[in-house]
N, C-alpha and C positions, 0 to 999 in steps of 0.2 A: 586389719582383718579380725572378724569377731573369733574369739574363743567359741568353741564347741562344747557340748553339753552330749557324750553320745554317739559325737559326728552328727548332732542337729545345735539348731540354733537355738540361744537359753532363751529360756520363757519366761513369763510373769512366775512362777511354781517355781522355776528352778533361782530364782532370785531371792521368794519369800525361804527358801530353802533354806537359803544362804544363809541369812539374818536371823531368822530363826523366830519370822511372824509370821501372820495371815495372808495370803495372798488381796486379799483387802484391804488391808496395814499399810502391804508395801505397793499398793495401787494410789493410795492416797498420797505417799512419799513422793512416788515419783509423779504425780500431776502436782503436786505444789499445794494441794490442798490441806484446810483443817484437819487434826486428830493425832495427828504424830506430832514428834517433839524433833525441832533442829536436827537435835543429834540423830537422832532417827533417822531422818531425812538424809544428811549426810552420808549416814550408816549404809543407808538401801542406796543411793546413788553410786558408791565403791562400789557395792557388790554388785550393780549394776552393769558399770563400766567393765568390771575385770571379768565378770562371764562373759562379755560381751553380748550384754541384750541389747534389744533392738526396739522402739516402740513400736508399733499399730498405728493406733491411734488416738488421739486425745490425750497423751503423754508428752510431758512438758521435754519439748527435744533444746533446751538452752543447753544440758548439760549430754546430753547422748545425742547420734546421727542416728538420723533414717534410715529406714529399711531399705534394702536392695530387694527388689523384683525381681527376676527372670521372667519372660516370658519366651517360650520355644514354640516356633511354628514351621510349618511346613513353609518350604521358600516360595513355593505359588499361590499359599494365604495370606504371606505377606505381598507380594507383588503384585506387578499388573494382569496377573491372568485374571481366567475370569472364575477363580473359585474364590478369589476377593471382595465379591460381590454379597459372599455371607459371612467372611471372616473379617472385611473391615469394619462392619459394624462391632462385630463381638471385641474387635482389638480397641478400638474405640472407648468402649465402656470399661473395657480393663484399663485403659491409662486414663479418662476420666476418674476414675475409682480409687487409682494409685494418687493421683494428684491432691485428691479428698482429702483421702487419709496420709499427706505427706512421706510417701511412698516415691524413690527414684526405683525408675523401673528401665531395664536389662532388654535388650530384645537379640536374640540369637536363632537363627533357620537350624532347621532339623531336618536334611534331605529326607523323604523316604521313598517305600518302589512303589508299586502300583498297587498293592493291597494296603497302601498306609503304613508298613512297619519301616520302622527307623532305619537306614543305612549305617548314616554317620551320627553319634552324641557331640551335640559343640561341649567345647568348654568348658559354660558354665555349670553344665552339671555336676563335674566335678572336684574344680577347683577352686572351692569355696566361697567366690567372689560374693554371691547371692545369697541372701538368708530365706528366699523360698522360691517356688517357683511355680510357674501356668503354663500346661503343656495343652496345645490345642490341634485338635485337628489329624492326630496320627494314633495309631493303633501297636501298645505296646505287649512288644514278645516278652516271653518268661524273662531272657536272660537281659532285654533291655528292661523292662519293670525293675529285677532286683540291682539295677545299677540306679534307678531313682531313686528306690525306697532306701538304700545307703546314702542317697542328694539330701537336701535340707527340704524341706516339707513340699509336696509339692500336688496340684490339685491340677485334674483333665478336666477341658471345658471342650465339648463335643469331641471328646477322646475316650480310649478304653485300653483297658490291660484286664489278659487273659486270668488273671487273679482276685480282681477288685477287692484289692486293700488301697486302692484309692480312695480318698475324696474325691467327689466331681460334678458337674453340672452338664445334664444334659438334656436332650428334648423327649419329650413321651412321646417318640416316634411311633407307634403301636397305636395310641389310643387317636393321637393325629392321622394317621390312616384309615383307623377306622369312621372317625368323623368324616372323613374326605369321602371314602368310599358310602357310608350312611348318606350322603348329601346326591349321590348319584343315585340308588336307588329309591330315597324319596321322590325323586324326580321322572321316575317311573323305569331308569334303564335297567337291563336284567343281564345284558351282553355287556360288560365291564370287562377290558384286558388291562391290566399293568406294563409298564415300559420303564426300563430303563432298573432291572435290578437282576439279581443272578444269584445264584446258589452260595457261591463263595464273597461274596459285594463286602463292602466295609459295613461292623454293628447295627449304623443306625438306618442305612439300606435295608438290612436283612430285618429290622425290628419292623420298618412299614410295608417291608412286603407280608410278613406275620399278622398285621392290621388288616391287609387287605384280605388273605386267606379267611382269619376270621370270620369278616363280614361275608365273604361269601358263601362260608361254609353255611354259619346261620339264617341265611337268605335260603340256603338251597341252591346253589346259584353253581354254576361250574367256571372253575378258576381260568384265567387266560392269563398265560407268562410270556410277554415279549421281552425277554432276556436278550440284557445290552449292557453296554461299559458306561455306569454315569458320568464319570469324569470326560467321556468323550462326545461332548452333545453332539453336536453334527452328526457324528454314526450313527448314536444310537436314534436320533429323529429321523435318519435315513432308513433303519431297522422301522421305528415304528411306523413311519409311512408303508413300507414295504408290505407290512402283516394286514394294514388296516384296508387297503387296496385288495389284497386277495382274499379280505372277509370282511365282505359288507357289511355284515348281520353285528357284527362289534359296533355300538350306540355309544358309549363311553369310555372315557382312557384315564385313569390313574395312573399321574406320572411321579416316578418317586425324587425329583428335586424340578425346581424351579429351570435351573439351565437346558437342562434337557425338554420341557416343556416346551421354554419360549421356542429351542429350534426348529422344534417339532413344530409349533402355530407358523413360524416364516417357510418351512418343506409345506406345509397342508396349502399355505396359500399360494402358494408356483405350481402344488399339483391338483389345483382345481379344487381339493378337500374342504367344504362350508363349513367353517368353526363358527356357531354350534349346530346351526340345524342340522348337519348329516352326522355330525358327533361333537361329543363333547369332553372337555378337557379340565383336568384341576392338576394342578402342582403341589408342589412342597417347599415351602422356606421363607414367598412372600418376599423373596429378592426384588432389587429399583425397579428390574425390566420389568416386571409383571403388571405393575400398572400401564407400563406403556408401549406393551405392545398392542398391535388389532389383530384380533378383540383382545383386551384385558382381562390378563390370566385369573380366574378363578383359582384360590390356592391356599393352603395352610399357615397362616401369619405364624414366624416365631420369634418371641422376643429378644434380637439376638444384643441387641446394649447391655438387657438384664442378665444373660448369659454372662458377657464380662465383668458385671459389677459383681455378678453373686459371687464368681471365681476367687473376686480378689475379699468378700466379706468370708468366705468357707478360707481362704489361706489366712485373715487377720486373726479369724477362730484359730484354727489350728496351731498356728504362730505362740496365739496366747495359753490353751491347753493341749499340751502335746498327745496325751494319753486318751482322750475320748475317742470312739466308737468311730469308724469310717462313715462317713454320710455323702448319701448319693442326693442330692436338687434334679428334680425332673420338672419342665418347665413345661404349659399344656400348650400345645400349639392351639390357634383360633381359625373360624373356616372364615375369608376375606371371598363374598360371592362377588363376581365381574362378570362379566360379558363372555367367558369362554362355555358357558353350560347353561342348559333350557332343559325345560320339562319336557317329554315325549308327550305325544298327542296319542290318545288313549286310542283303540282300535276298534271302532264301534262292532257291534256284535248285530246279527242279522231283525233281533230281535229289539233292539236299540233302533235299528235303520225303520222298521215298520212302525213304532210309535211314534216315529220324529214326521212317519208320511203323513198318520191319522192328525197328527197333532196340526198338521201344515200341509194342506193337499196340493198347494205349490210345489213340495218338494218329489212330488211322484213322476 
Protein backbone atom coordinates (compact mmCIF):
# COMPACT_ATOMS: atom_id res chain seq x y z
CA UNK A 1 0.00 0.00 0.00
CA UNK A 2 1.51 3.32 -0.97
CA UNK A 3 2.56 5.72 1.55
CA UNK A 4 0.59 8.95 1.87
CA UNK A 5 1.83 12.41 1.36
CA UNK A 6 -1.11 14.37 3.22
CA UNK A 7 -3.59 11.44 3.10
CA UNK A 8 -3.00 11.92 -0.95
CA UNK A 9 -0.96 10.00 -3.11
CA UNK A 10 2.96 11.25 -3.63
CA UNK A 11 3.50 13.03 -6.62
CA UNK A 12 6.36 13.71 -9.12
CA UNK A 13 6.97 17.36 -6.58
CA UNK A 14 6.72 15.51 -3.58
CA UNK A 15 9.49 13.07 -4.75
CA UNK A 16 11.73 15.84 -6.44
CA UNK A 17 11.10 17.22 -2.74
CA UNK A 18 12.64 14.47 -1.42
CA UNK A 19 15.91 14.44 -3.17
CA UNK A 20 16.31 17.78 -3.32
CA UNK A 21 16.14 18.31 -7.41
CA UNK A 22 13.84 19.62 -10.11
CA UNK A 23 11.07 18.01 -10.72
CA UNK A 24 12.49 17.65 -14.30
CA UNK A 25 15.79 16.00 -12.80
CA UNK A 26 13.76 13.48 -11.17
CA UNK A 27 11.33 12.96 -14.23
CA UNK A 28 14.27 12.13 -16.21
CA UNK A 29 15.56 9.49 -13.19
CA UNK A 30 12.78 7.89 -13.29
CA UNK A 31 12.17 7.24 -17.16
CA UNK A 32 15.57 5.92 -17.57
CA UNK A 33 16.70 8.79 -19.52
CA UNK A 34 20.01 10.86 -20.17
CA UNK A 35 21.01 13.89 -17.68
CA UNK A 36 21.26 12.43 -14.28
CA UNK A 37 24.05 10.22 -12.95
CA UNK A 38 23.41 6.32 -11.69
CA UNK A 39 23.51 7.54 -8.54
CA UNK A 40 21.00 9.96 -8.92
CA UNK A 41 18.95 7.72 -10.57
CA UNK A 42 19.22 5.29 -7.72
CA UNK A 43 18.73 8.13 -5.35
CA UNK A 44 15.20 9.35 -6.98
CA UNK A 45 13.99 5.57 -7.31
CA UNK A 46 14.37 5.14 -3.15
CA UNK A 47 12.62 8.04 -2.60
CA UNK A 48 10.38 6.96 -4.97
CA UNK A 49 9.62 3.62 -3.70
CA UNK A 50 9.29 4.77 0.13
CA UNK A 51 6.68 7.71 -0.57
CA UNK A 52 5.10 5.36 -2.41
CA UNK A 53 4.69 7.15 -5.80
CA UNK A 54 2.92 5.88 -8.30
CA UNK A 55 3.60 6.54 -12.14
CA UNK A 56 1.12 8.06 -14.82
CA UNK A 57 2.56 7.52 -17.49
CA UNK A 58 5.56 7.13 -19.63
CA UNK A 59 7.58 6.18 -16.36
CA UNK A 60 9.81 3.47 -16.56
CA UNK A 61 7.55 0.86 -14.10
CA UNK A 62 10.61 -2.01 -14.09
CA UNK A 63 11.19 -0.62 -10.68
CA UNK A 64 7.68 0.82 -9.34
CA UNK A 65 3.77 -0.55 -9.85
CA UNK A 66 1.12 0.92 -11.42
CA UNK A 67 -1.37 3.10 -10.50
CA UNK A 68 -4.70 1.91 -9.16
CA UNK A 69 -7.87 3.56 -10.56
CA UNK A 70 -10.99 3.65 -8.91
CA UNK A 71 -13.75 4.18 -10.79
CA UNK A 72 -17.36 4.62 -8.92
CA UNK A 73 -20.71 4.52 -10.59
CA UNK A 74 -23.93 4.34 -10.10
CA UNK A 75 -25.05 0.35 -10.10
CA UNK A 76 -27.51 1.14 -13.18
CA UNK A 77 -24.47 2.88 -15.17
CA UNK A 78 -22.69 0.01 -14.74
CA UNK A 79 -25.54 -2.58 -15.57
CA UNK A 80 -27.98 -3.71 -17.91
CA UNK A 81 -30.47 -0.86 -17.58
CA UNK A 82 -30.88 1.30 -19.90
CA UNK A 83 -28.93 4.50 -18.58
CA UNK A 84 -25.93 2.21 -19.75
CA UNK A 85 -26.61 3.30 -22.98
CA UNK A 86 -24.62 6.61 -22.26
CA UNK A 87 -22.37 5.57 -19.48
CA UNK A 88 -20.95 2.45 -21.30
CA UNK A 89 -19.41 4.40 -23.72
CA UNK A 90 -18.02 6.89 -21.16
CA UNK A 91 -16.65 3.67 -19.04
CA UNK A 92 -15.30 2.36 -22.03
CA UNK A 93 -12.87 5.31 -22.75
CA UNK A 94 -11.94 5.30 -19.16
CA UNK A 95 -10.59 1.86 -19.19
CA UNK A 96 -9.26 2.27 -22.67
CA UNK A 97 -7.32 5.26 -21.29
CA UNK A 98 -6.20 3.53 -18.09
CA UNK A 99 -4.88 0.62 -20.38
CA UNK A 100 -2.85 3.46 -22.41
CA UNK A 101 -1.25 4.73 -19.69
CA UNK A 102 -0.58 1.39 -17.76
CA UNK A 103 -3.06 2.07 -15.29
CA UNK A 104 -4.96 -1.14 -13.29
CA UNK A 105 -8.25 0.21 -12.79
CA UNK A 106 -10.80 -0.55 -9.62
CA UNK A 107 -14.48 -0.48 -10.39
CA UNK A 108 -16.94 -0.19 -7.35
CA UNK A 109 -21.05 0.93 -7.64
CA UNK A 110 -22.14 3.76 -5.71
CA UNK A 111 -26.00 3.30 -4.91
CA UNK A 112 -27.61 6.52 -5.08
CA UNK A 113 -31.70 7.73 -4.60
CA UNK A 114 -33.56 9.45 -7.14
CA UNK A 115 -31.91 12.90 -7.27
CA UNK A 116 -28.41 11.14 -7.74
CA UNK A 117 -27.00 11.73 -4.22
CA UNK A 118 -25.01 8.95 -2.79
CA UNK A 119 -26.60 6.40 -0.24
CA UNK A 120 -23.87 4.22 0.36
CA UNK A 121 -19.62 5.08 -0.14
CA UNK A 122 -17.86 1.63 -1.22
CA UNK A 123 -14.81 1.11 -0.01
CA UNK A 124 -12.62 2.16 -1.95
CA UNK A 125 -12.93 5.53 -1.03
CA UNK A 126 -11.73 5.19 1.85
CA UNK A 127 -9.42 2.64 2.39
CA UNK A 128 -6.62 3.57 0.59
CA UNK A 129 -6.57 0.71 -1.89
CA UNK A 130 -6.67 3.40 -4.88
CA UNK A 131 -4.20 6.14 -5.63
CA UNK A 132 -7.16 8.09 -7.52
CA UNK A 133 -10.33 8.00 -8.39
CA UNK A 134 -13.47 8.83 -11.42
CA UNK A 135 -16.76 9.33 -9.88
CA UNK A 136 -19.52 9.37 -12.68
CA UNK A 137 -22.73 10.00 -12.89
CA UNK A 138 -24.03 10.87 -9.28
CA UNK A 139 -24.47 14.11 -7.62
CA UNK A 140 -22.31 15.01 -4.44
CA UNK A 141 -23.79 16.40 -1.10
CA UNK A 142 -21.62 18.71 1.23
CA UNK A 143 -20.91 15.94 3.64
CA UNK A 144 -20.38 13.06 0.87
CA UNK A 145 -17.96 15.65 -1.21
CA UNK A 146 -15.84 16.40 2.05
CA UNK A 147 -15.42 12.61 2.53
CA UNK A 148 -13.76 12.54 -1.33
CA UNK A 149 -11.69 15.50 -1.06
CA UNK A 150 -10.15 13.63 2.17
CA UNK A 151 -10.11 10.32 -0.87
CA UNK A 152 -6.87 10.48 -3.00
CA UNK A 153 -7.53 12.71 -5.93
CA UNK A 154 -10.46 12.30 -7.48
CA UNK A 155 -12.21 13.67 -10.78
CA UNK A 156 -16.47 13.78 -11.73
CA UNK A 157 -17.11 12.90 -15.25
CA UNK A 158 -20.80 13.91 -15.72
CA UNK A 159 -20.98 14.48 -12.03
CA UNK A 160 -21.19 17.51 -9.56
CA UNK A 161 -20.69 18.49 -5.94
CA UNK A 162 -22.44 21.32 -4.39
CA UNK A 163 -18.95 22.99 -3.95
CA UNK A 164 -16.93 22.48 -7.04
CA UNK A 165 -13.53 21.94 -5.78
CA UNK A 166 -13.52 19.25 -8.16
CA UNK A 167 -11.93 18.44 -11.24
CA UNK A 168 -14.20 17.33 -13.87
CA UNK A 169 -15.45 16.73 -17.24
CA UNK A 170 -18.66 17.47 -18.29
CA UNK A 171 -21.06 18.39 -21.29
CA UNK A 172 -21.98 22.12 -22.19
CA UNK A 173 -25.49 21.14 -21.60
CA UNK A 174 -26.60 24.92 -21.84
CA UNK A 175 -25.20 25.82 -25.03
CA UNK A 176 -26.17 22.00 -26.42
CA UNK A 177 -29.73 23.09 -25.80
CA UNK A 178 -29.53 26.01 -27.07
CA UNK A 179 -28.07 24.59 -30.40
CA UNK A 180 -31.01 22.07 -30.32
CA UNK A 181 -33.59 24.48 -29.49
CA UNK A 182 -31.73 27.28 -32.48
CA UNK A 183 -32.21 24.16 -35.00
CA UNK A 184 -36.05 24.16 -34.29
CA UNK A 185 -36.65 27.58 -34.67
CA UNK A 186 -34.55 27.89 -37.79
CA UNK A 187 -36.90 25.55 -39.17
CA UNK A 188 -39.69 27.90 -38.76
CA UNK A 189 -41.50 26.26 -35.21
CA UNK A 190 -42.51 29.08 -32.77
CA UNK A 191 -44.61 26.56 -30.40
CA UNK A 192 -41.57 24.47 -28.89
CA UNK A 193 -42.49 22.65 -25.44
CA UNK A 194 -39.72 20.73 -23.45
CA UNK A 195 -40.34 17.21 -21.92
CA UNK A 196 -38.88 15.45 -19.72
CA UNK A 197 -37.02 18.02 -17.04
CA UNK A 198 -38.30 19.55 -13.66
CA UNK A 199 -37.60 22.24 -11.28
CA UNK A 200 -35.45 19.97 -8.92
CA UNK A 201 -33.90 17.19 -12.11
CA UNK A 202 -30.23 16.40 -11.69
CA UNK A 203 -27.36 19.57 -12.89
CA UNK A 204 -27.10 18.69 -16.32
CA UNK A 205 -31.16 18.38 -16.81
CA UNK A 206 -31.55 21.71 -15.03
CA UNK A 207 -28.44 23.31 -17.39
CA UNK A 208 -30.56 22.29 -20.79
CA UNK A 209 -33.53 23.29 -19.71
CA UNK A 210 -31.65 26.93 -18.82
CA UNK A 211 -30.56 26.55 -22.84
CA UNK A 212 -33.92 26.03 -23.69
CA UNK A 213 -35.37 29.20 -21.57
CA UNK A 214 -32.82 31.07 -23.13
CA UNK A 215 -33.53 30.56 -26.53
CA UNK A 216 -36.77 31.22 -26.10
CA UNK A 217 -36.76 34.06 -24.17
CA UNK A 218 -34.60 35.76 -27.03
CA UNK A 219 -36.88 34.42 -29.67
CA UNK A 220 -39.71 36.18 -27.84
CA UNK A 221 -41.21 32.91 -27.87
CA UNK A 222 -43.32 31.62 -24.49
CA UNK A 223 -41.76 28.81 -22.60
CA UNK A 224 -43.74 25.27 -22.64
CA UNK A 225 -42.52 22.82 -19.44
CA UNK A 226 -43.84 19.26 -19.76
CA UNK A 227 -42.25 18.42 -16.52
CA UNK A 228 -41.45 14.78 -16.07
CA UNK A 229 -38.96 12.17 -14.31
CA UNK A 230 -36.17 11.53 -17.02
CA UNK A 231 -34.90 8.65 -15.59
CA UNK A 232 -38.42 7.31 -16.16
CA UNK A 233 -38.88 7.12 -20.06
CA UNK A 234 -41.99 5.30 -20.44
CA UNK A 235 -43.87 7.96 -18.06
CA UNK A 236 -42.45 10.73 -18.95
CA UNK A 237 -43.28 9.76 -23.03
CA UNK A 238 -46.70 8.93 -21.51
CA UNK A 239 -46.68 12.74 -19.90
CA UNK A 240 -45.41 14.07 -23.13
CA UNK A 241 -47.84 12.33 -25.31
CA UNK A 242 -50.57 13.51 -22.99
CA UNK A 243 -49.74 17.39 -23.25
CA UNK A 244 -49.12 17.10 -26.92
CA UNK A 245 -52.71 15.61 -27.63
CA UNK A 246 -54.49 18.38 -25.60
CA UNK A 247 -52.27 21.09 -27.56
CA UNK A 248 -52.21 20.83 -30.93
CA UNK A 249 -50.74 24.12 -31.61
CA UNK A 250 -47.13 22.68 -29.94
CA UNK A 251 -45.15 22.14 -33.65
CA UNK A 252 -41.97 21.02 -31.83
CA UNK A 253 -40.62 19.05 -28.78
CA UNK A 254 -37.27 19.42 -26.96
CA UNK A 255 -36.50 16.39 -25.32
CA UNK A 256 -33.92 16.61 -22.60
CA UNK A 257 -32.20 13.06 -23.01
CA UNK A 258 -32.12 10.56 -25.76
CA UNK A 259 -34.19 7.83 -23.61
CA UNK A 260 -37.08 9.67 -23.08
CA UNK A 261 -37.21 10.74 -26.75
CA UNK A 262 -36.93 7.33 -28.40
CA UNK A 263 -40.26 6.43 -25.93
CA UNK A 264 -41.71 9.08 -26.69
CA UNK A 265 -41.32 8.37 -30.99
CA UNK A 266 -42.55 4.39 -30.05
CA UNK A 267 -46.02 6.35 -27.75
CA UNK A 268 -46.37 8.93 -30.92
CA UNK A 269 -46.48 6.10 -33.27
CA UNK A 270 -49.29 3.59 -31.39
CA UNK A 271 -51.15 7.10 -30.99
CA UNK A 272 -51.41 7.90 -34.47
CA UNK A 273 -48.79 11.22 -33.76
CA UNK A 274 -46.67 11.81 -37.64
CA UNK A 275 -43.07 12.26 -36.50
CA UNK A 276 -42.36 14.90 -38.09
CA UNK A 277 -44.94 16.27 -40.18
CA UNK A 278 -47.51 17.01 -37.20
CA UNK A 279 -44.25 17.54 -34.87
CA UNK A 280 -41.07 17.41 -34.45
CA UNK A 281 -38.53 15.95 -32.15
CA UNK A 282 -34.65 16.37 -31.01
CA UNK A 283 -33.03 14.73 -28.14
CA UNK A 284 -30.07 14.83 -26.11
CA UNK A 285 -26.95 12.43 -25.96
CA UNK A 286 -27.00 10.68 -29.41
CA UNK A 287 -27.51 7.34 -27.66
CA UNK A 288 -27.22 3.67 -30.24
CA UNK A 289 -31.08 3.81 -30.28
CA UNK A 290 -31.29 7.06 -32.03
CA UNK A 291 -30.15 6.07 -35.10
CA UNK A 292 -32.45 3.31 -35.12
CA UNK A 293 -35.41 4.03 -34.30
CA UNK A 294 -38.52 5.30 -37.12
CA UNK A 295 -37.75 7.99 -37.77
CA UNK A 296 -34.16 8.51 -36.60
CA UNK A 297 -33.96 10.73 -33.70
CA UNK A 298 -32.59 14.17 -34.58
CA UNK A 299 -30.29 14.82 -31.44
CA UNK A 300 -27.40 16.42 -29.69
CA UNK A 301 -24.06 14.12 -30.47
CA UNK A 302 -21.89 13.96 -27.22
CA UNK A 303 -18.50 12.68 -27.19
CA UNK A 304 -18.99 10.24 -24.51
CA UNK A 305 -15.43 7.91 -25.12
CA UNK A 306 -13.79 11.43 -24.98
CA UNK A 307 -15.51 12.16 -21.71
CA UNK A 308 -13.70 9.03 -20.27
CA UNK A 309 -10.42 9.50 -21.83
CA UNK A 310 -10.27 13.18 -20.57
CA UNK A 311 -11.35 11.95 -16.98
CA UNK A 312 -8.50 9.76 -16.76
CA UNK A 313 -5.77 12.68 -18.57
CA UNK A 314 -7.40 15.48 -15.80
CA UNK A 315 -6.68 12.53 -12.82
CA UNK A 316 -2.74 11.67 -14.61
CA UNK A 317 -2.58 15.73 -14.26
CA UNK A 318 -3.59 16.07 -11.09
CA UNK A 319 -1.79 12.75 -9.90
CA UNK A 320 1.27 14.48 -11.22
CA UNK A 321 0.69 18.32 -9.75
CA UNK A 322 -1.24 18.09 -6.80
CA UNK A 323 -1.57 21.87 -6.07
CA UNK A 324 -2.88 23.37 -9.36
CA UNK A 325 -6.23 25.22 -9.67
CA UNK A 326 -9.45 22.90 -10.08
CA UNK A 327 -10.30 22.70 -13.82
CA UNK A 328 -13.72 21.98 -15.18
CA UNK A 329 -13.52 20.19 -19.38
CA UNK A 330 -16.80 21.12 -20.92
CA UNK A 331 -17.21 19.05 -24.01
CA UNK A 332 -19.59 21.05 -26.87
CA UNK A 333 -22.19 18.75 -27.76
CA UNK A 334 -22.94 18.58 -31.91
CA UNK A 335 -26.53 18.80 -33.65
CA UNK A 336 -26.72 14.93 -35.48
CA UNK A 337 -30.01 16.03 -37.96
CA UNK A 338 -32.14 12.62 -38.87
CA UNK A 339 -35.36 12.03 -39.81
CA UNK A 340 -37.31 13.27 -36.61
CA UNK A 341 -37.65 17.09 -37.60
CA UNK A 342 -38.73 19.22 -41.03
CA UNK A 343 -39.22 22.71 -41.66
CA UNK A 344 -42.73 24.13 -41.22
CA UNK A 345 -44.34 25.15 -44.35
CA UNK A 346 -44.62 28.94 -44.26
CA UNK A 347 -48.46 30.23 -44.05
CA UNK A 348 -48.98 32.00 -47.24
CA UNK A 349 -50.47 35.41 -46.63
CA UNK A 350 -53.57 36.73 -48.56
CA UNK A 351 -51.55 38.80 -50.52
CA UNK A 352 -48.91 35.92 -51.41
CA UNK A 353 -52.16 33.84 -52.55
CA UNK A 354 -53.14 36.80 -55.11
CA UNK A 355 -49.75 37.03 -56.81
CA UNK A 356 -49.33 33.34 -57.12
CA UNK A 357 -53.16 33.65 -59.08
CA UNK A 358 -51.74 36.78 -61.42
CA UNK A 359 -48.64 34.85 -61.81
CA UNK A 360 -50.68 31.49 -62.81
CA UNK A 361 -54.35 32.06 -63.75
CA UNK A 362 -54.55 28.19 -63.48
CA UNK A 363 -54.48 28.75 -59.95
CA UNK A 364 -57.75 30.92 -59.51
Amino acid sequence: MPNRVGHKTATLADVAAAVGLSPAAVSLALRGKPGVSEATRTRVLEAARTLGYRPVDGVSRQHLNPMTIGLVINPDHGGVQEANRFYAPVIAGIQGSCRSHHMDLMLATMPVDLHQYPIELPRIVTNGTCDGLIVAGAHLSPATAATFRAAPPTILVDAYAEDDLFDSVVMDNVGGARTAVQHLVSLGHREIAILATEPQAYPSILERRRGYEQVMAEQELTPCFIDAQYWLPEAAAAVGIEFVKAHPEITALFVANDLVAVAFLQAARQEGIVVPDQLSVVGFDDIDLAKFISPALTTMAVDKLGMGRLAVTLLSHRLEVDKECVTQTSLRPTLVERESTRALRPVATPVEVDTARQLDPQTA
